[in-house]
C-alpha positions in Angstrom: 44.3 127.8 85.9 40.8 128.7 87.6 40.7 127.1 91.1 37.4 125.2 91.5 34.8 126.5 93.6 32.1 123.9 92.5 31.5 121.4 95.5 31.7 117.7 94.6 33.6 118.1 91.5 36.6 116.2 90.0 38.8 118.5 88.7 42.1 118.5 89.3 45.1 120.6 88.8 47.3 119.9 85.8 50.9 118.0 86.6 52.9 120.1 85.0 53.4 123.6 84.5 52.5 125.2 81.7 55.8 126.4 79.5 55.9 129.7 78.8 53.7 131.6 75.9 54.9 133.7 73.6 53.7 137.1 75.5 55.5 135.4 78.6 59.0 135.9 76.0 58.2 138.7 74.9 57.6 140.3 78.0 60.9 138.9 79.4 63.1 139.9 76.3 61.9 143.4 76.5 62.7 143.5 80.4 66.0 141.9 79.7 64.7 138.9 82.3 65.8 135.0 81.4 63.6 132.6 81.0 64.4 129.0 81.6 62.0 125.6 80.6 59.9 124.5 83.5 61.8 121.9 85.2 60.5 118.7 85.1 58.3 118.2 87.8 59.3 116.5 91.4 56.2 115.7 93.3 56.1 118.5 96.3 54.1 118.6 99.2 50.1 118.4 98.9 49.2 120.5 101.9 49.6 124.0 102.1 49.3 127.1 104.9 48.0 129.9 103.9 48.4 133.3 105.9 45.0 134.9 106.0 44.8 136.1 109.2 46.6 139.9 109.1 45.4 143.0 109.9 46.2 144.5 107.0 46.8 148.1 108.7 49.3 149.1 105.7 46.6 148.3 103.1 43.9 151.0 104.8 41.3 152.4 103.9 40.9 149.0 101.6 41.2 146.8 104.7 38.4 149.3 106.9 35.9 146.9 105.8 37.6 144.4 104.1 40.3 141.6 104.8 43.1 141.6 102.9 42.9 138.5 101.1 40.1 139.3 99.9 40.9 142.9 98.3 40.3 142.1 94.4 43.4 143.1 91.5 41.4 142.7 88.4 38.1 141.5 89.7 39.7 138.7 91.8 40.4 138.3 95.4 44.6 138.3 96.5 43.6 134.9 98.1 42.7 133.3 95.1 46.0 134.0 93.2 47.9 132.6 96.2 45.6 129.3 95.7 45.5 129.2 92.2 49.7 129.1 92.5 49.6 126.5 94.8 46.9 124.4 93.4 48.5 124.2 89.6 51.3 122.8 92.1 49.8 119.9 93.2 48.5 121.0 96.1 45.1 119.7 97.0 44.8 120.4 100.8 44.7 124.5 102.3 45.0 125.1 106.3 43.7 128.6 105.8 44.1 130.8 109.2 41.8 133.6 109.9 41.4 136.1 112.5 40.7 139.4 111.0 36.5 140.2 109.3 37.5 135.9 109.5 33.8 135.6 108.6 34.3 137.4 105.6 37.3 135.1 104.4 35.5 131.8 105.8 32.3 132.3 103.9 34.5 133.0 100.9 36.3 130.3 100.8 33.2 127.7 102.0 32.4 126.8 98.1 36.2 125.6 97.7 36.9 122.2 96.5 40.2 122.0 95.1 41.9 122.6 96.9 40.1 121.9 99.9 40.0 124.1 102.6 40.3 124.5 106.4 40.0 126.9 108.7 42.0 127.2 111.3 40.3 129.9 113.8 42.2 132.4 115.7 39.2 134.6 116.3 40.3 134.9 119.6 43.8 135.9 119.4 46.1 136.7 116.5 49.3 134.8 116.6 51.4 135.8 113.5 53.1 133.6 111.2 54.7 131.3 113.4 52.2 130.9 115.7 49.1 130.7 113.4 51.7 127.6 111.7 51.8 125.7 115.2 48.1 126.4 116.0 47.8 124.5 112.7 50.1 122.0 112.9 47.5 118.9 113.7 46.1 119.9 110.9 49.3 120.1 108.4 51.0 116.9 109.7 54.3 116.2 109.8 55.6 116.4 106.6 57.4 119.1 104.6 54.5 122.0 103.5 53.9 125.1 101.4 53.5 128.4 103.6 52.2 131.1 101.4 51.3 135.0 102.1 48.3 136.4 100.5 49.7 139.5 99.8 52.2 137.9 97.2 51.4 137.6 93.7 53.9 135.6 91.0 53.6 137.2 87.5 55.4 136.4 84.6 55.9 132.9 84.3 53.8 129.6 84.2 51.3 129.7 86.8 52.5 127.2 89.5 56.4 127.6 88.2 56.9 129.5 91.8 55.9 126.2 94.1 57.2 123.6 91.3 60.1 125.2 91.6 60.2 124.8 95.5 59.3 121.6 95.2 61.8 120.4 92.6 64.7 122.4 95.1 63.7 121.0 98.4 65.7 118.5 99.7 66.1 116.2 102.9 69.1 118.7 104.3 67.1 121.2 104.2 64.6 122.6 107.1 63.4 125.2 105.3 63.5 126.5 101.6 62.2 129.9 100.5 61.2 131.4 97.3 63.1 134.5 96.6 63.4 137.0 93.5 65.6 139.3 92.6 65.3 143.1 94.0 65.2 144.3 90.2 62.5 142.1 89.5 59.7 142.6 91.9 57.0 145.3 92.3 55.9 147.3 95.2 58.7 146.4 97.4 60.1 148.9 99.4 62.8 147.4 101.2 66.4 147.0 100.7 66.6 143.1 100.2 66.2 140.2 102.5 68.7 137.7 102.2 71.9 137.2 100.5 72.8 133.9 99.1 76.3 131.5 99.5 78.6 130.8 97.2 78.3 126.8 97.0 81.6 125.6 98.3 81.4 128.8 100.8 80.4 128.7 104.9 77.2 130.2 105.5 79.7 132.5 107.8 81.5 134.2 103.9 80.3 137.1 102.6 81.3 135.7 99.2 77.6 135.2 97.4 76.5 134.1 94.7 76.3 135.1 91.2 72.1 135.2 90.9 72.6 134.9 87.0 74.2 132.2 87.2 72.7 129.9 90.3 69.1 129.0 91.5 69.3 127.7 94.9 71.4 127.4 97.5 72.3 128.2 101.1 71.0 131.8 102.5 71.9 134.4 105.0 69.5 136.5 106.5 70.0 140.7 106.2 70.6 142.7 109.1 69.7 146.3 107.8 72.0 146.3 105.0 71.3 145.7 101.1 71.0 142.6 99.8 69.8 141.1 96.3 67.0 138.9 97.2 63.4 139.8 98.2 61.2 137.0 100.0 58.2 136.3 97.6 56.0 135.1 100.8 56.3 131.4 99.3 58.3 128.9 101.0 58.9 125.3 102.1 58.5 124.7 105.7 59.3 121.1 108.0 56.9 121.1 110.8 59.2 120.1 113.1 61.1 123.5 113.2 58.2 124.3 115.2 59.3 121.9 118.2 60.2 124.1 121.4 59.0 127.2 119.9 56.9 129.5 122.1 53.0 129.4 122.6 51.9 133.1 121.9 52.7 135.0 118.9 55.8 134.4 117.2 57.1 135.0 113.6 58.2 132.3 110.9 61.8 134.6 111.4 62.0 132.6 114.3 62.1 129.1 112.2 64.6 130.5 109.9 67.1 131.2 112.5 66.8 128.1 113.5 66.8 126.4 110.4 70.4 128.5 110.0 72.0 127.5 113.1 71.8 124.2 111.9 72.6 125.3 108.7 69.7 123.9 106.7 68.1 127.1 105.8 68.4 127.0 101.7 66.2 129.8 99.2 65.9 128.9 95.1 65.7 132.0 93.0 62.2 132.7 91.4 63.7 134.3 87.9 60.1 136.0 87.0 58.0 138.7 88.4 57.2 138.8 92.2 54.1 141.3 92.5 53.9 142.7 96.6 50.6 143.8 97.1 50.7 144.9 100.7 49.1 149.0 100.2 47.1 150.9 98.2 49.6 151.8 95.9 50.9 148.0 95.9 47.0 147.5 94.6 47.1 150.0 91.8 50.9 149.0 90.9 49.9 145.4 90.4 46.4 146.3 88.9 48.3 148.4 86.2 51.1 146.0 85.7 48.5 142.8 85.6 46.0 144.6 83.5 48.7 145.5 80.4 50.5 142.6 80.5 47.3 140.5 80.3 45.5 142.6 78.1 42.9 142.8 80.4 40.3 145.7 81.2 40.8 147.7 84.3 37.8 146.8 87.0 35.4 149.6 88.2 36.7 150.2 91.4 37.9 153.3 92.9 41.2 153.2 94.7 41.5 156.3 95.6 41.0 157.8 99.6 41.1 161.3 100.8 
């Protein structure tokens, strides 16, 4: 899908998910990765937050002159893979925070029509995830939304499986649901794992987890330092009200997960694709290589390279 940039125009994004092609299972069986039909679809939420407004100091010298999200991996901007995902979703609204070259990212994004975009400005002061989410909140409303990282790129399946498959998972116990993938199946990552994930009949205090071949979504724990078999693919279902009492500075969306686990309604669904990080240089030429063969596609003309 091709997000529309055309203003005035009446296209919208398909309501379902494309299956799979055969490259997408051939590319799978030769990875040893399972494939499973697109769900049908549940509707999810229709208003998204996109994270825009980053430093980017591990992606220098790209970022010197440059915002992140708009850094291109085969001739397009990070930004617009993270909308395309959530547009073939359903989504048709995008709170878009910016802070850092935010001209740069605002004048991008101004031709945008589905889905629409706004800005919210935090020229003045950066506030991380979870405060650039409150800043926004009169602008997301009150219901259940998509929180996305432009740094995050989902490969592999059906574009929009990732955020279908949120929305199909969420559920009214839950506070918050994130999209997670396998350590084994993601690309420049570096860390050891993010969360683990409970067995089903299991309290969220057991070490007994579950068996990722075998289960999509359930209850998660957070990692403190140790391994663990799930990454966090940047994608996530959020309920505004986890915001409630938080502070007014800077704070991060880690802050909305532990609370969301203290009352026990922080849940993850297993993304069982490719999760592309794209958060340094090397992350760029890793996804540039790894897009570009799998696609078929020409590499672009630019020169990644720094002294």
């Amino acid at each position: 899908m091709t997000i529309d940039k055309t203003p005035h125009s009446h296209h919208s994004p398909s309501d379902v998910p494309e299956q799979p092609s055969a490259a997408d299972l051939f590319y799978a069986s030769v990875k040893g990765i399972k494939i499973e039909p697109v769900e049908t679809q549940r509707a999810g939420p229709h208003t998204a937050m996109v994270m825009a407004a980053g430093l980017g100091t591990r992606m220098m010298p790209l970022t010197k002159d440059t915002p992140k999200p708009l850094i291109p991996i085969l001739n397009k901007p990070l930004i617009d893979y993270t909308l395309e995902e959530l547009a073939s979703a359903g989504v048709t609204k995008a709170v878009v925070n910016v802070h850092y070259y935010a001209d740069q990212i605002q004048n991008y994004l101004a031709p945008f029509n589905t889905p629409e975009i706004i800005i919210s400005d935090e020229r003045t002061r950066l506030l991380e995830t979870g405060g650039g989410l409150k800043k926004a909140r009169p602008l997301l409303g009150e219901d259940p939304v998509f929180c996305a990282n432009t740094d995050a790129i989902l490969a592999g399946g059906p574009l929009g499986a990732g955020c279908q498959q949120l929305a199909n998972s969420w559920g009214t116990d839950m506070l918050a649901l994130l999209l997670l993938c396998p350590i084994e199946q993601t690309l420049g990552f570096e860390g050891l794992g993010d969360f683990h994930m409970v067995e089903q009949n299991s309290s969220v205090n057991d070490i007994s987890l579950k068996n990722k071949n075998r289960h999509k979504s359930g209850k998660i724990i957070k990692a403190q330092g140790e391994a663990a078999p799930f990454a966090f693919t940047g994608f996530q279902i959020i309920h505004p009200s986890l915001l409630d009492g938080t502070p007014s500075g800077p704070f991060s969306t880690r802050l909305l997960w532990q609370k969301a686990a203290r009352k026990n309604k922080l849940y993850g669904t297993i993304y069982p694709y490719q999760w592309l990080h794209v958060g340094t240089p090397a992350g760029v030429i890793q996804a540039q290589d790894h897009l570009g063969s799998f696609n078929g596609k020409i590499q672009p003309n630019i020169d990644y390279s720094y002294e």
